[in-house]
C-alpha positions as CSV (number, residue, x, y, z in Angstrom):
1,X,129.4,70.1,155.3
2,X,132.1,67.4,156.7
3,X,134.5,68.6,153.6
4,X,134.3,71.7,155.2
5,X,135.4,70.7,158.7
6,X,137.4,67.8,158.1
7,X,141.7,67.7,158.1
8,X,141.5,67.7,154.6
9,X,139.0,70.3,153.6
10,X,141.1,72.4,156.4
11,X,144.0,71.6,154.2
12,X,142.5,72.8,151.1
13,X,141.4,75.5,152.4
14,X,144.5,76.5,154.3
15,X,146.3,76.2,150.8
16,X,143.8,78.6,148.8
17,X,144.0,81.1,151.7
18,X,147.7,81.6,151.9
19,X,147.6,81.4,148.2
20,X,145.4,84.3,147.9
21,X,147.1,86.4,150.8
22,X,150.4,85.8,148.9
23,X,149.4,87.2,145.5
24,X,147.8,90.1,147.6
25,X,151.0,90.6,149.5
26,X,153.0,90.3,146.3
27,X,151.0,93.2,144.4
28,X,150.7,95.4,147.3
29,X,154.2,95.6,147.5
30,X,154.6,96.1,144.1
31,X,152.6,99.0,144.2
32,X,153.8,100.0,147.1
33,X,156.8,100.6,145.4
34,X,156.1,102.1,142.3
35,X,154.0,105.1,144.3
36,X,157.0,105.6,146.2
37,X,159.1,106.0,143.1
38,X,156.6,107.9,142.0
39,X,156.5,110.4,145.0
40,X,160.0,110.5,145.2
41,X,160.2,111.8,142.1
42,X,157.6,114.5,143.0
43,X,158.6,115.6,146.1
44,X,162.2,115.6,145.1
45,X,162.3,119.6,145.2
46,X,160.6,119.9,149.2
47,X,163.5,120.0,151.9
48,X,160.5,118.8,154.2
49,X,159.8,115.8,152.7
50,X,161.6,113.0,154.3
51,X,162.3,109.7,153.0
52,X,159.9,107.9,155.7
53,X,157.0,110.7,155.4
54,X,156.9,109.7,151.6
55,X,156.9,105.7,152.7
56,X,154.1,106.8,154.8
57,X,152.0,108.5,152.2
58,X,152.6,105.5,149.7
59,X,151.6,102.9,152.6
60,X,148.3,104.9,153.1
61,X,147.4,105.6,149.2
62,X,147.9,102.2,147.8
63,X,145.1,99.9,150.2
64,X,142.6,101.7,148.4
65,X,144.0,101.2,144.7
66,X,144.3,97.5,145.5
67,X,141.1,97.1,147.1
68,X,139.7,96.9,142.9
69,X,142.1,94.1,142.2
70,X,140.9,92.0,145.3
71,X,138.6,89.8,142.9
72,X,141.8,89.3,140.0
73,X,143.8,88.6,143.8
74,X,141.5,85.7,144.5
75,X,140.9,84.2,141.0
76,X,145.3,84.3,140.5
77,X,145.2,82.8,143.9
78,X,142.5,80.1,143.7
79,X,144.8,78.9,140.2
80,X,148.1,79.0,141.7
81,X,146.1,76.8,144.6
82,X,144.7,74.5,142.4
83,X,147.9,74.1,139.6
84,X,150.4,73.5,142.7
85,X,147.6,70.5,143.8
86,X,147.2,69.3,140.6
87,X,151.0,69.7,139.7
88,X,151.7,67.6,143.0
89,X,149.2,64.7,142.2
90,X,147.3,66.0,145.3
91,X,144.4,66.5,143.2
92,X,144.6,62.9,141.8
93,X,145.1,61.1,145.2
94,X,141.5,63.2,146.6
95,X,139.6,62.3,143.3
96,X,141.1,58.5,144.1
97,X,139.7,58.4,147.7
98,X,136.7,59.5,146.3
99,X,136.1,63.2,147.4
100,X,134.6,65.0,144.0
101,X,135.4,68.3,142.4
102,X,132.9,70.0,143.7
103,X,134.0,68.8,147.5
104,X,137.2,70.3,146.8
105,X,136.2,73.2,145.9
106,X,133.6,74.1,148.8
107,X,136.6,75.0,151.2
108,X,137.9,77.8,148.9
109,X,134.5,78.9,148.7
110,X,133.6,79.2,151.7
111,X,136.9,81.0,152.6
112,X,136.5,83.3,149.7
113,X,133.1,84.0,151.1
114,X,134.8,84.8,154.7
115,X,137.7,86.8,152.7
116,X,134.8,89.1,150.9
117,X,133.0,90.0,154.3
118,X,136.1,90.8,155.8
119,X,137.3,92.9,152.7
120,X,133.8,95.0,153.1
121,X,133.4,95.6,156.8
122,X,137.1,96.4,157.5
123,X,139.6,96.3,154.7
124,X,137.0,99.0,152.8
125,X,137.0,101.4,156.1
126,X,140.3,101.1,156.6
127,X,141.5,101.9,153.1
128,X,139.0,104.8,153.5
129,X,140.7,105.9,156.5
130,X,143.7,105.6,155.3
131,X,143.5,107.5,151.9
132,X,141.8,110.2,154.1
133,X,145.0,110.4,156.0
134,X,147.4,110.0,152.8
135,X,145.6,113.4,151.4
136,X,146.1,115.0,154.8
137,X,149.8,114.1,154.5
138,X,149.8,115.4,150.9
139,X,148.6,118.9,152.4
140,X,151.4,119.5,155.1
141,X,154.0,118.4,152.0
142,X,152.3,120.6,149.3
143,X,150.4,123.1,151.0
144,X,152.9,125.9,151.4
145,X,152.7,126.6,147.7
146,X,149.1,127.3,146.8
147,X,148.0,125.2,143.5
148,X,151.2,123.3,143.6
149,X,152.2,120.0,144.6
150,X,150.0,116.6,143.4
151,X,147.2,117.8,142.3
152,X,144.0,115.7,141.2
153,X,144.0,116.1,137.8
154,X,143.3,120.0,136.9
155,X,142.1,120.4,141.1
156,X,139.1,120.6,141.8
157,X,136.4,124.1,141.2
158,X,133.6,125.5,143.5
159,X,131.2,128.3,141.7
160,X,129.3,130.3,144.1
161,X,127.0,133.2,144.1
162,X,125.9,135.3,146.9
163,X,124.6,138.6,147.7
164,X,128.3,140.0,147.6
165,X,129.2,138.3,144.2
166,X,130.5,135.5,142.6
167,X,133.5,133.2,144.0
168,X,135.6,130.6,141.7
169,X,137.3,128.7,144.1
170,X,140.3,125.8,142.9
171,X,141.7,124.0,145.6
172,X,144.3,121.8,144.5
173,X,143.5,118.6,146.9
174,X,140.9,118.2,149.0
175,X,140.2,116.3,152.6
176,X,136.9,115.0,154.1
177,X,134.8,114.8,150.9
178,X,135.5,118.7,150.4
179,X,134.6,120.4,154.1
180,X,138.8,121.0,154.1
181,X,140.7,122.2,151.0
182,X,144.2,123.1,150.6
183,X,146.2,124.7,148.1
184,X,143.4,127.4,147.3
185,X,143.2,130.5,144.6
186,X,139.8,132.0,144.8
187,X,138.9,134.8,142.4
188,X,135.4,137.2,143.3
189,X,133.6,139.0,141.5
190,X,131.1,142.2,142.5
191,X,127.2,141.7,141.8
192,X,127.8,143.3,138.3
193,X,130.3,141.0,137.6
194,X,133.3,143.0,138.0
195,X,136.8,141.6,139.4
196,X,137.2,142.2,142.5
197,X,140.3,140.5,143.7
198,X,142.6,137.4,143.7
199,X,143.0,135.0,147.4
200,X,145.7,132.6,147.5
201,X,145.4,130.4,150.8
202,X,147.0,127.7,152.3
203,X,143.6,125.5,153.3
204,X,140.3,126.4,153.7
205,X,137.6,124.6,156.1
206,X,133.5,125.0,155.1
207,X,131.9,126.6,158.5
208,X,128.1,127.3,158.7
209,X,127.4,130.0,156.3
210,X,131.4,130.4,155.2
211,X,134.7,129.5,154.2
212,X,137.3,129.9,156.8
213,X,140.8,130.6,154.9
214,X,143.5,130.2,156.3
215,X,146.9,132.1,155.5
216,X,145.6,134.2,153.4
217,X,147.2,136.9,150.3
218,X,144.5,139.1,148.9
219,X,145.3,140.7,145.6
220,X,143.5,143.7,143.8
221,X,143.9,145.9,140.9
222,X,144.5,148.7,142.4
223,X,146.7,148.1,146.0
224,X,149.6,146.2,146.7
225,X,148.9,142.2,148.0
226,X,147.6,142.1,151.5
227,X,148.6,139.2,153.9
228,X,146.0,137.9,156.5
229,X,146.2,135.3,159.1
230,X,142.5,134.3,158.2
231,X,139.6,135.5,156.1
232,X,135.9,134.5,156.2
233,X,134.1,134.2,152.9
234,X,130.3,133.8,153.0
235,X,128.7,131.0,151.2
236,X,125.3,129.0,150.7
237,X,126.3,125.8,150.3
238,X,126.0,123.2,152.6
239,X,128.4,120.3,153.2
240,X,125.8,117.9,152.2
241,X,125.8,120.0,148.5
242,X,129.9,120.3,148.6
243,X,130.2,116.8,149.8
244,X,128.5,115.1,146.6
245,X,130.6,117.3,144.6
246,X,134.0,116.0,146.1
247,X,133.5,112.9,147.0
248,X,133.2,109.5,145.4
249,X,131.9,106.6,146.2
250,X,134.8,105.0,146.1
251,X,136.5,107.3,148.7
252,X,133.3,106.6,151.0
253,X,133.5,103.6,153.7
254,X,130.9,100.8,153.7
255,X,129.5,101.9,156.7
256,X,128.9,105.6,156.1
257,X,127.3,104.9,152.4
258,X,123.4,104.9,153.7
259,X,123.9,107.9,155.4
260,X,125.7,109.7,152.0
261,X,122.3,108.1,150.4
262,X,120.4,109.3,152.6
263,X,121.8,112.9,152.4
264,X,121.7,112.6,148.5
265,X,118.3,112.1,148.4
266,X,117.1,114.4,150.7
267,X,119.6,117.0,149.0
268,X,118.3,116.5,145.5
269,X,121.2,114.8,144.4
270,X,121.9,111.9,142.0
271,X,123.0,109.2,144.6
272,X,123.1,106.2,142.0
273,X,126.7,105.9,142.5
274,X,126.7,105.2,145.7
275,X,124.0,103.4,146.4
276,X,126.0,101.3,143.0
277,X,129.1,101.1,145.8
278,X,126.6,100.0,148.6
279,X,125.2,96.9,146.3
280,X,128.8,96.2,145.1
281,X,130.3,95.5,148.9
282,X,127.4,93.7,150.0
283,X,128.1,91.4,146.7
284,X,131.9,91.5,147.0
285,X,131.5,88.1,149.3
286,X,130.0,86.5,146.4
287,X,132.0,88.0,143.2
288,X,134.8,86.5,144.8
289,X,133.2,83.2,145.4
290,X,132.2,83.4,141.8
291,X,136.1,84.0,141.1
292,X,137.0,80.7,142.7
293,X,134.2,78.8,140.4
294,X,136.0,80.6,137.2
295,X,139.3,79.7,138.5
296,X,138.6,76.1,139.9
297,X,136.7,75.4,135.6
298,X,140.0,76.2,134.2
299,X,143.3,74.8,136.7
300,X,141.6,71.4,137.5
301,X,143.1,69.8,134.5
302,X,145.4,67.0,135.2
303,X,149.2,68.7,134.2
304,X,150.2,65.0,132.2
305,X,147.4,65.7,129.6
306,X,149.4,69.1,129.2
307,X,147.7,72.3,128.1
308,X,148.7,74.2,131.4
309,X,149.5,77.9,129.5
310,X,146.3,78.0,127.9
311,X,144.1,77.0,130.6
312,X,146.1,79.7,132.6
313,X,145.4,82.4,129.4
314,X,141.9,81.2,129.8
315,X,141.9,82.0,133.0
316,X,143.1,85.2,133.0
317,X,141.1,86.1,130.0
318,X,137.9,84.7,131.4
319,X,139.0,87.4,134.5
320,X,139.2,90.5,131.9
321,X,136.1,89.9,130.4
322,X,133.8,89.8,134.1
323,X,136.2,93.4,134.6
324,X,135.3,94.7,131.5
325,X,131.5,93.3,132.1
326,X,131.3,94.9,135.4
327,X,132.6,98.4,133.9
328,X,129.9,98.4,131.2
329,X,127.1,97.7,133.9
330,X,128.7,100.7,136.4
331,X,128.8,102.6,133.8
332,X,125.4,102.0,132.4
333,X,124.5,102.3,136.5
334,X,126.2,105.3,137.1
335,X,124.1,107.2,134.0
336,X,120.9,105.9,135.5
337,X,120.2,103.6,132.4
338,X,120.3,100.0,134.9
339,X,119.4,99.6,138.1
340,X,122.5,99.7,140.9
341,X,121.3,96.1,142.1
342,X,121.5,94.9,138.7
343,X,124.7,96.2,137.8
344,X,125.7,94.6,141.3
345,X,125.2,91.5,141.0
346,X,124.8,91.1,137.0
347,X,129.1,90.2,137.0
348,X,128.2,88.2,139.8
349,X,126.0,85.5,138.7
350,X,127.5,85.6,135.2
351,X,130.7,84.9,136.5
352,X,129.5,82.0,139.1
353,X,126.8,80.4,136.4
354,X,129.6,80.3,134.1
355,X,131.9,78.4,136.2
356,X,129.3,76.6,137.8
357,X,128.0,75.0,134.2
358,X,131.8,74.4,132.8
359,X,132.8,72.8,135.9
360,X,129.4,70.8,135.9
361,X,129.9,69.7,132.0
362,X,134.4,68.6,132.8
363,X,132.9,66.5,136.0
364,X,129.3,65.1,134.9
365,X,129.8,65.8,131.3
């Protein structure tokens, strides 16, 4: 506990930590600035899209792609800490006044510890947030063109039947876990499965007991297209049912996932992936405590006995394989084959026991 509190576990600790927020910094900008390139290149064609509302939209998308590379942020981190000590003869001055590996080490974890907690209760609801107000951006760029613009892969498709017919809806992005969609073509059909007609809208919201459409064109077979300000379209589904079709877990903030359980259950629904996203935040403090323990069993090494690029490969590699181990277990999750708490915390206590037991054979052999 005095490593932890002393001038030099404060040192050590100050060391990992601005580490870590450097290779964070470093990649967020890099991504920063491919998604802008990216959206450049995409909204090249829109006289409304200004250089700073595309900054904007890039700013707000990428927290949430980089909040998955947090754990490879803090194992590249915790090496770069550890090589620069070790490359300094820092390392070999502690371990000659006596302090231990293992003393070393408890200030990074205990700061990656603080760093996970913090990523779960704020980083996660803000890069929720935020991507929620990236997709609302993406509407007032795109939205003028029905189906056009960035579209999530093919869009997304709502079948629906009701006493007046059936409605395919494809909305080409979607806000608020599906209660607001934008970029809409909506084809209906009579109860004997006749067309009826073609609606193009600009957004649509989901009311009690209807669509609301906004902006609306209405094309039939038989008239020319009519233009409407808005248009109602009945519907059964609730936003419980529409919201477990939109969202993902991913796109849901830490504090609102036991209430999307909740729902799911109630609704019917499979909720495994959330409640897998739950169980992943609450054990996000410790996979990146367990990242440390991987990165302290290969960058302790002593750079004159040489052998820095493979213990670095080793690193890296040893990284990939808890990523690829937690993908199988999500998956396996996700298909209701494994528990969620399981699949949680399996990459978490392989990745910590297997640091834990190299660092415990290189120090007490």
């Amino acid at each position: 506990m005095s490593m932890l509190t002393n001038t030099l576990g404060r040192y050590f600790a100050g060391r990992f930590a601005v580490a870590t927020l450097g290779v964070f910094a470093s990649i967020f900008l890099l991504l920063v600035l491919v998604d802008y390139i990216e959206m450049v290149r995409r909204t090249s064609g829109l006289a409304s899209a200004s250089a700073i509302v595309v900054a904007e939209t890039s700013l707000f998308r990428v927290p949430q792609s980089l909040e998955k590379l947090t754990p490879f942020c803090v194992l590249i981190g915790a090496m770069t800490c550890y090589l620069a000590l070790s490359r300094r003869l820092e390392l070999v001055v502690a371990r000659a006044a006596g302090v231990s590996a293992w003393q070393f080490i408890s200030p990074a974890l205990a700061c990656a510890i603080v760093l996970g907690v913090l990523a779960t209760t704020a980083y996660n609801p803000m890069s929720a947030k935020l991507r929620e107000l990236s997709k609302r951006t993406e509407a007032e760029l795109f939205g003028g063109v029905p189906g056009g613009g960035l579209q999530d892969a093919s869009g997304f498709w709502i079948n629906q039947v009701t006493n007046e017919g059936q409605a395919i809806i494809n909305a080409a992005r979607s806000e608020q876990q599906g209660v607001r969609l934008t970029g809409l073509t909506v084809f209906r059909f009579d109860p004997d499965s006749k067309f009826r007609e073609r609606i193009e809208s600009r957004e649509a919201t989901l009311e009690d007991g209807r669509w609301l459409f906004k902006d609306v064109r209405r094309f039939t077979l038989d008239g020319p297209p009519v233009e409407q300000k808005t248009f109602a379209l009945p519907t059964s589904l609730t936003s419980a049912q529409v919201r477990n079709s939109f969202s993902t877990p991913e796109t849901v903030s830490f504090w609102q996932l036991p209430s999307y359980i909740r729902s799911s259950e109630s609704s019917g629904f499979a909720s495994a992936g959330y409640r897998l996203q739950y169980h992943k935040l609450i054990a996000q403090p410790f996979l990146l405590a367990a990242m440390v323990m991987l990165a302290a069993s290969v960058s302790l090494r002593f750079f004159r006995f040489g052998g820095v690029q493979k213990m670095v490969l080793s690193g890296v590699g040893s990284g990939f394989l808890l990523y690829v181990l937690s993908k199988i277990t999500e998956d396996l999750s996700k298909a209701e084959l494994m528990n969620p708490i399981a699949a949680a915390w399996l990459p978490v206590c392989v990745g910590g026991l297997a640091g834990f037991l190299v660092l415990l054979y290189q120090e007490d052999g």
